[in-house]
Structure formats: C-alpha cells, structure tokens
C-alpha positions, 0 to 999 in steps of 0.5 A: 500500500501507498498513502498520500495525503488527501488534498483539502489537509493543510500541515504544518511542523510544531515543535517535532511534531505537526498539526493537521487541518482538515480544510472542509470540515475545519478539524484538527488533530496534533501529531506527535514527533513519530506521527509526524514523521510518518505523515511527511513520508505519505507522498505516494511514492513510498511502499509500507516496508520503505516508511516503516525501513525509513523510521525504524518500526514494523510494517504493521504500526505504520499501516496501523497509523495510515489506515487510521488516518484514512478513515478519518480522511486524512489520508488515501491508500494506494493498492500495491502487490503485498508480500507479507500480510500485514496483522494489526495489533489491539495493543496499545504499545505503538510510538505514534500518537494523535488526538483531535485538536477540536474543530476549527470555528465555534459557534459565534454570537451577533455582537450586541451594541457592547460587544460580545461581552455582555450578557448572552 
C-alpha cells in the first residue's frame, strides 16, 4: 500500500511534531514527533516496508497509523502487490500518537451594541 495525503489537509511542523487541518470540515488533530514523521513520508511514492525501513518500526504500526488516518480522511491508500500480510495489533504499545485538536470555528454570537461581552 501507498498513502498520500488527501488534498483539502493543510500541515504544518510544531515543535517535532505537526498539526493537521482538515480544510472542509475545519478539524484538527496534533501529531506527535513519530506521527509526524510518518505523515511527511505519505507522498505516494513510498511502499509500507520503505516508511516503516525509513523510521525504524514494523510494517504493521505504520499501516496501523495510515489506515487510521484514512478513515478519518486524512489520508488515501494506494493498492500495491503485498508480500507479507500485514496483522494489526489491539495493543496499545505503538510510538505514534494523535488526538483531535477540536474543530476549527465555534459557534459565534451577533455582537450586541457592547460587544460580545455582555450578557448572552
């Protein structure tokens, strides 16, 4: 399989990390340091077995990850002839970690003649 990143994400690194926005539906989650680099190597042209030879870990965490992050549309899988089936893991004992940053507007009040400080 080959991942790449769906069009409407923007990205940006943070710290070692990253933080992902999903342009349309104004999501947002925060990557850490391996999540990060595991999201800059989803360019479509790397095989499972070339990310998880590049960052060091099993084949199986890194799809773990991408399909994850396919469900929630973040990213695309490619199908590619397999070699070895991959086998998903209900342990949580995998490097790569995010978490929902909460959605990008809130719900907004029209200002009152005082701002939106007063009373709602």
């Amino acid at each position: 399989m080959r991942w790449t990143k769906s069009e409407n994400v923007i990205w940006e690194e943070l710290d070692g990390g990253a933080l992902l926005i999903d342009t349309k539906s104004g999501s947002r989650w925060t990557l850490s340091a391996a999540a990060a680099a595991t999201w800059k190597l989803c360019d479509g042209k790397r095989t499972l077995g070339e990310m998880a030879e590049v960052l060091c870990q099993k084949r199986a965490i890194i799809a773990e990850f991408c399909a994850q992050f396919e469900v929630l549309g973040l990213l695309k899988g490619q199908d590619v002839v397999c070699a070895a089936p991959i086998v998903f893991s209900s342990a949580n004992s995998s490097p790569f970690s995010f978490q929902s940053a909460g959605i990008g507007s809130s719900p907004r009040r029209r200002p009152s003649p005082r701002g939106n400080s007063g009373p709602g």
